[in-house]
C-alpha positions, 0 to 999 in steps of 0.5 A: 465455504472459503474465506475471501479477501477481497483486496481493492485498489485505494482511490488516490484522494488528491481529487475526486474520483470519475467514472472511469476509476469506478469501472476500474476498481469499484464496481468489478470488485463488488460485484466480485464480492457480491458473487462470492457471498451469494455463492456462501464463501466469508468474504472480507472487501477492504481499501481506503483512500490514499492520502499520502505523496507529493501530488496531495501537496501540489493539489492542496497548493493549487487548492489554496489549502493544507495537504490534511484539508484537501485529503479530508475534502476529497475523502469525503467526496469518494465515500459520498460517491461510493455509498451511493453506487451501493458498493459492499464494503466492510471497510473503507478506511484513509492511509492517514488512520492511526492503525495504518500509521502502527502497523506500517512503522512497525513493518519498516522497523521490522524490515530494517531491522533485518537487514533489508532496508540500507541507507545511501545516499542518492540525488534527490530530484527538487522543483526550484521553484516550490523546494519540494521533492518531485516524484519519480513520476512526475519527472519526463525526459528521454530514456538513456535505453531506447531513446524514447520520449516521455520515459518517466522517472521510475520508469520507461513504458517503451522498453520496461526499464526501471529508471531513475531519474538522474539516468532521463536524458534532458529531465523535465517536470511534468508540473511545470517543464522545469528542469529539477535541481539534483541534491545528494540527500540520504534515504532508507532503500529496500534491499531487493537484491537481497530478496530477489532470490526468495522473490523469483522463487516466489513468482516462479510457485506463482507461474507453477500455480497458474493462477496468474495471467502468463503477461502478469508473470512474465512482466513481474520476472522481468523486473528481476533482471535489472533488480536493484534497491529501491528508495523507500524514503522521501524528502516531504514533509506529508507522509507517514515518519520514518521510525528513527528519524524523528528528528527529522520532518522533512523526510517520510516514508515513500507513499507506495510503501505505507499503500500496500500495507493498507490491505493489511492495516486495514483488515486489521482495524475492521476487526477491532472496530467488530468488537473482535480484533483477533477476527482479522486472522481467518482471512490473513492466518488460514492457509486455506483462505484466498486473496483477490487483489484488484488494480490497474495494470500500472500498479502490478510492480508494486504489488508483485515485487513491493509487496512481496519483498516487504513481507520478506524481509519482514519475516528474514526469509532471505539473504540479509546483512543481519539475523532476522527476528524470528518467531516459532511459525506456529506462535506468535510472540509473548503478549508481555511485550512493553506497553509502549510496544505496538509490535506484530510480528510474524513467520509467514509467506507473502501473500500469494497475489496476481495481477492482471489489466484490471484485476487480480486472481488469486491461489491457496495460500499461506497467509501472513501471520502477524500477531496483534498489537499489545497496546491500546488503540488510539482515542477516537471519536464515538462511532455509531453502531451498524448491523455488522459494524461501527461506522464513523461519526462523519460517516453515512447513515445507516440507511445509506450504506450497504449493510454492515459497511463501515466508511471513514470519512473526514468530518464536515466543516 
């Protein structure tokens, strides 16, 4: 028997979801996990919805509602939909729950700490007519490259090239064809050319295992010729806040930096919600257990060069500014750490995940290995006990979920 991570894509919840995001992500997954459960393996299927990011503010505004009010109406709506596909979750939790909040803070910190995250000062793309930040990928233009139209903000589909946005010829907004003022502003960018190093060689043990699809690989090591640091920090005022910048509202952790924690954050909340907070680890210590990851074939940047390099910096497993934290690899730091501390950390490799079109195969392989909080959980809300484990008070019945599903969900008006 082999433990399973089952690691699905989260639902981006600034509208409902259709039949073609279930085909993508929902059913493939459960019938995955349902599979290997048949077949004996402990399989452990977490996601969430995504609530964080610019798009939430601009459907919350075409909505007439707040940015909280639209995400809670559209989580809603996603678990109803789930539940009554039947899918097998053991946890499907929101990016805006307050364990995700600890642990992703506490990854940022770690990582800056290092010496993996450096300030600079960068143009920062904003509508004139809402003030607001515009993603990278809500703004068009031609790309300086190849010429082709269309090329998005972060990205030329044409020719494959990273982008950003002051680099589009005639830049436009996807929301409105505005042309969007630039205003130097500073933000925390990821170190990737510090971590490219540990990360080629990271994709290179990938492409030796192979377990991941020849595009797949190809496409991850591509991105390593033109590395550069990424912004992992926005002007907005919706997001999770960015550790040392309290004083400052306007600016939140880029949305695709807090997501991809959440397979993490969220295995990490399901064994605290067991009874058992230390369960987590079979799935995320053992070297022996596997990961699958499922995703659109869009989201294989983030999965194969983001990910990775967070856990990289977070464990100092590269060429940095400053000493890393460290930890013996076989322990993990005293539980004596202040009260007021939510730290976990770890020595560990990034997780060894793939990706395909639609879904991620998986290898053997060392897990990270960070180690619980030290402090309390944050007060919650009584939760009704299921046959595997707690489900929130908003949540589905029993008797329509899938066994042993815990939902988080918003709760009704």
């Amino acid at each position: 028997m082999s433990r399973i991570l089952s690691a699905v894509a989260w639902p981006y919840a600034n509208g409902p979801r259709h039949i073609g995001h279930v085909a993508g992500f929902g059913v493939p997954s459960d019938v995955f996990s349902r599979y290997m459960r048949m077949a004996g393996h402990d399989v452990l299927m977490v996601s969430g919805t995504d609530e964080h990011g610019t798009p939430i503010l601009v459907a919350a505004d075409g909505a007439g509602v707040s940015a909280r009010e639209l995400a809670d109406q559209n989580n809603r709506l996603i678990v109803e939909d789930l539940v009554a596909l039947g899918l097998s979750y053991d946890l499907f939790t929101r990016t805006t729950a307050g364990n995700h909040y600890r642990v992703v803070q506490d990854m940022f910190a770690t990582v800056r700490d290092n010496g993996y995250m450096i300030e600079q000062v960068t143009r920062a793309a904003i509508s004139p007519s809402t003030g607001r930040t515009l993603p990278d990928r809500y703004i068009e233009g031609t790309c300086p490259i190849c010429g082709a139209e269309g090329a998005r903000g972060d990205q030329c589909d044409n020719c494959g090239n990273q982008m950003d946005p002051t680099e589009l010829i005639n830049p436009h907004s996807r929301i409105n064809g505005e042309t969007p003022n630039f205003v130097e502003s500073v933000h925390y960018f990821l170190d990737l050319p510090a971590l490219a190093e540990a990360l080629s060689a990271w994709l290179d043990e990938r492409e030796q295992s192979g377990t991941w699809r020849p595009n797949v690989i190809k496409f991850s090591q591509n991105f390593l010729e033109d590395i550069r640091p990424r912004a992992m920090t926005r002007d907005i005022d919706w997001g999770i806040p960015v550790p040392g910048w309290e004083d400052q509202p306007t600016k939140r952790l880029y949305v695709w930096f807090d997501a991809v924690i959440g397979y993490l954050s969220a295995s990490i909340e399901w064994a605290r919600r067991t009874g058992d907070p230390e369960a987590w680890r079979k799935w995320w210590n053992d070297p022996e257990a596997l990961s699958y990851y499922f995703m659109g074939k869009d989201n294989i940047v983030f999965h194969s060069q983001i990910w990775p390099a967070e856990l990289l910096g977070y464990n100092g497993q590269a060429r940095r500014a400053v000493p890393p934290v460290t930890w013996a690899s076989s322990t993990c730091p005293p539980r004596s750490s202040p009260p007021s501390s939510s730290r976990w950390r770890a020595r560990s490799s990034p997780p060894r995940t793939a990706s395909s079109s639609t879904c991620v195969t998986s290898s053997r392989a060392t897990r990270p290995t960070p180690c619980a909080t030290s402090s309390a959980p944050p007060a919650r809300r009584p939760r009704t006990p299921t046959s595997r484990g707690l489900s929130s008070c908003a949540a589905p019945t029993a008797s329509s979920s899938p066994a042993g599903a815990t939902w988080s969900t918003a709760p009704r008006p």
